[in-house]
Every structure is written in structure tokens, then in C-alpha cells.
C-alpha positions, -999 to +999 in steps of 0.1 A: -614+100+670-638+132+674-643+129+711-610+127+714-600+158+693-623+177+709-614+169+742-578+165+742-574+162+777-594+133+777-554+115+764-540+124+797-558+097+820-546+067+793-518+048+803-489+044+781-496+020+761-534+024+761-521+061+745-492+039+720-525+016+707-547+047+701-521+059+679-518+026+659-552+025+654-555+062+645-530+053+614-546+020+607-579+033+608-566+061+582-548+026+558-580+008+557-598+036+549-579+045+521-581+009+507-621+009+510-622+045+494-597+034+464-612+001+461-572-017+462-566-043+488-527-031+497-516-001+513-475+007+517-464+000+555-497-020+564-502-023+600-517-061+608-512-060+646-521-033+671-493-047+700-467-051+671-471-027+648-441-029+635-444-063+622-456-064+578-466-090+563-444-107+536-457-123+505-434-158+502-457-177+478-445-206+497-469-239+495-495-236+524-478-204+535-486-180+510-477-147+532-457-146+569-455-126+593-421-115+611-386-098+607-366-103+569-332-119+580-299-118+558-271-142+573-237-155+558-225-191+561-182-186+566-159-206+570-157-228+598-196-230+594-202-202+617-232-173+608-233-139+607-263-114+605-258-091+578-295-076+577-330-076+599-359-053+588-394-056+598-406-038+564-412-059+532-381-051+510-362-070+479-333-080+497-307-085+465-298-050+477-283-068+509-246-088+489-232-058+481-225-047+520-224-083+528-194-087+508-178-055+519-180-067+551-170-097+542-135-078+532-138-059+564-138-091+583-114-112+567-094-087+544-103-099+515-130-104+492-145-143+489-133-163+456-169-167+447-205-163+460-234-187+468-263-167+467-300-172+460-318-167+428-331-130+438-294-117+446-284-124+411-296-092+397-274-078+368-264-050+386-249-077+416-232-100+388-216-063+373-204-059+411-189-093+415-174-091+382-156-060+387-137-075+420-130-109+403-160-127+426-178-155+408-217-158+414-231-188+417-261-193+393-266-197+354-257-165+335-278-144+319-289-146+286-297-175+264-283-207+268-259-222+247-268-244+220-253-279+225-226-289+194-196-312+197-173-285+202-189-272+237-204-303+250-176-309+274-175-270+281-215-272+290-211-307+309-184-285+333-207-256+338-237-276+348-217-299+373-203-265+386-238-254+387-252-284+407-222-282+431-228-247+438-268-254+449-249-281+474-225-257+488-255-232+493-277-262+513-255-254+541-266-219+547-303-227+546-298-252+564-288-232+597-327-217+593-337-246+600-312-256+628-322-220+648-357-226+647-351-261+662-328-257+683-325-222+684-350-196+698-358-182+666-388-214+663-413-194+684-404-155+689-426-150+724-409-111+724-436-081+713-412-051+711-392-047+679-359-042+699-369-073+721-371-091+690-341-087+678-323-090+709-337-129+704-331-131+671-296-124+677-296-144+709-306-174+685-279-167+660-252-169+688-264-201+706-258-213+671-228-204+669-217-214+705-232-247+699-206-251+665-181-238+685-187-266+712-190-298+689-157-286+673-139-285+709-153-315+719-142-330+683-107-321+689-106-335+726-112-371+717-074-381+708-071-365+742-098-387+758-083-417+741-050-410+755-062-407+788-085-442+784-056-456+770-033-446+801-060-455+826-071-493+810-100-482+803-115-497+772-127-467+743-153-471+716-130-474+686-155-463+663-164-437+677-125-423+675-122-424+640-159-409+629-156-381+611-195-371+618-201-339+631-221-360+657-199-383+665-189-368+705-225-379+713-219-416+706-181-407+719-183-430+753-162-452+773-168-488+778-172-497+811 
């Protein structure tokens, strides 16, 4: 860092991105210093990759994956089982900040606001149950306080709010399970992209096949009375069970019987 101070000119015969990694190792030279000299392990903004520096590391305190590395997502599960992105930041933020605008836009979408919420346990904050409250939206999740004692007067009352409680956790399975559906079959299982734009542009990418591929089994779905009709006019047997399956899956066993 001296000889290149004093010789400034030195910077103009590096290449771009030569001149982009001196630069991130300019500021993470200055981060771990600061850690050594105030003996702390973590420094705001910490830069673990010189070709991405824009990717932070995340503490999760998942089982066998106690910190990741890669971009904070915030999606919605709709109606119709389609997914929007609400949110996608690089930096290591609490994200119960995120349902507020994801139910204005919501509103914005639609043109109203949703008859209740399924959220995770870190967007039930008080100050996003106060929000929900004051525009008649119910949040899924126990409510604050202490619990109700059990007597013989409540105990149907309690029974109701912890079925409603349970069925709420099932209704929110759906959402996480689209994570796991665009890292499968998606693009967002291995993101190969370095650039933080380039990134995102995948991220989304993934987010739309998604979508497309919901879009599709739903068409295809709603031809098989169509297909039938046409077996039926051409003599050609049709798989009878697969007709009347209701299984989201059901156009792949969908075939006619030669």
C-alpha cells in the first residue's frame, strides 16, 4: 500500500479489475486490522471474498450450517401458488422490517389488503402485530404475553386457538417449500454468477421459471377434459385414473393407452 501511494502512477498499467481487487483489499486490509487492534472477531460490512465483495456472511445457526454465504431473499406465496420477490440484499439485516411493504404491495397488487398473514417467527415483532392490527390483518403466531391458564370456561376457546395455530404453520409449509423447489429445479441451487447485478438477474431468473413451471402444470391440468374428449372421439382408450387425479402431478402420469 506505500509503494503504491508513493507512486501513484504505478495504478495506471493495472487492468480493471486488477485496480477493483486492489481496492477490496485496501478496505479489507483496513477491517482485519481493526479486529486484530481491538481484539473483537466482527467488523460491520465484513468483506469475505475479494471477486465478490459484495457478498456477507449470515449467521443462520442452522444444524451443520452455522453461518452462509449469499443474498437475504424475501418472497410471498399468493394465490394461485405463484411467488413474488419482495426483498434481496447482500448485507446481513433483520428482515421483520420487510411485511410492512410486502403488504402494501400486496394492496397495490390486488387492491386490498390480505385477511390474515402467515409469516415467520422473526416478523412477529410487536410493532408488525400493531400494523396488522390497525388494518384488520390477523398474524399468524401465538400472541404475546402470557398464556392463558387452562379452566373449564376457556378450554374450548384454547382448543380453537391452538388448532388455528397448527393450521396456520401448514398453510405457511407452502411458502418454504418453493425454497426448496428453486434450488432443485430452479437455478437458485448453484448461483455460478460473480457480479452482484448478475446475481440477481439469476435469482430472479429462478423465481420466474418457478412461476412459468406453475403456470404450465395448471394449463396442462385444465386441458385433460379436452384430451379426453378428443380420445373419446378418436377410440382411443384414456387412462381413467389419471382423469380424475386431483394431484398436482397428475399430467405426467396423464397418457393414452395404446
Amino acid at each position: 500500500a506505500q509503494t503504491v501511494d508513493a507512486h501513484p502512477g504505478l495504478l495506471v498499467h493495472l487492468s480493471r479489475y486488477d485496480y477493483k481487487s486492489l481496492l477490496v483489499i485496501h478496505t479489507l486490509y483496513a477491517q482485519q486490522r481493526q479486529m486484530h487492534s481491538q481484539r473483537v472477531h466482527t467488523v460491520a460490512d465484513r468483506i469475505v471474498s475479494i471477486s465478490q465483495p459484495h457478498v456477507r456472511p449470515i449467521v443462520r445457526g442452522k444444524a451443520g450450517k452455522r453461518v452462509e454465504f449469499g443474498a437475504k431473499l424475501s418472497i410471498s406465496h399468493q394465490r394461485g401458488g405463484y411467488v413474488s420477490v419482495d426483498t434481496l440484499r447482500w448485507d446481513a439485516y433483520n428482515e421483520s422490517a420487510d411485511l410492512p411493504p410486502q403488504i402494501e404491495s400486496y394492496k397495490e397488487r390486488f387492491g386490498y389488503y390480505p385477511s390474515s398473514v402467515h409469516a415467520d417467527t422473526i416478523y412477529r415483532t410487536r410493532a408488525n402485530r400493531t400494523y396488522c392490527k390497525e388494518r384488520g390483518i390477523r398474524l399468524s403466531g401465538k400472541p404475546l404475553g402470557r398464556p392463558k391458564k387452562a379452566t373449564a370456561e376457556n378450554a374450548e376457546e384454547l382448543k380453537a386457538q391452538k388448532r388455528l395455530e397448527r393450521q396456520d404453520e401448514l398453510d405457511r409449509i407452502p411458502v418454504e417449500g418453493k425454497f426448496g423447489n428453486a434450488k432443485r429445479k430452479g437455478t437458485l441451487g448453484r448461483i455460478m454468477a460473480k457480479l452482484a447485478p448478475t446475481s440477481e438477474s439469476v435469482i430472479h431468473v429462478g423465481i420466474i421459471v418457478l412461476n412459468l413451471n406453475k403456470w404450465l402444470t395448471d394449463l396442462l391440468l385444465r386441458l385433460l377434459p379436452v384430451l379426453r374428449s378428443i380420445a373419446c372421439a378418436l377410440s382411443i382408450p384414456f387412462e381413467r385414473e389419471a382423469i380424475e387425479s386431483t394431484s398436482p402431478n397428475a399430467y405426467m402420469r396423464c397418457r393414452l393407452v395404446a
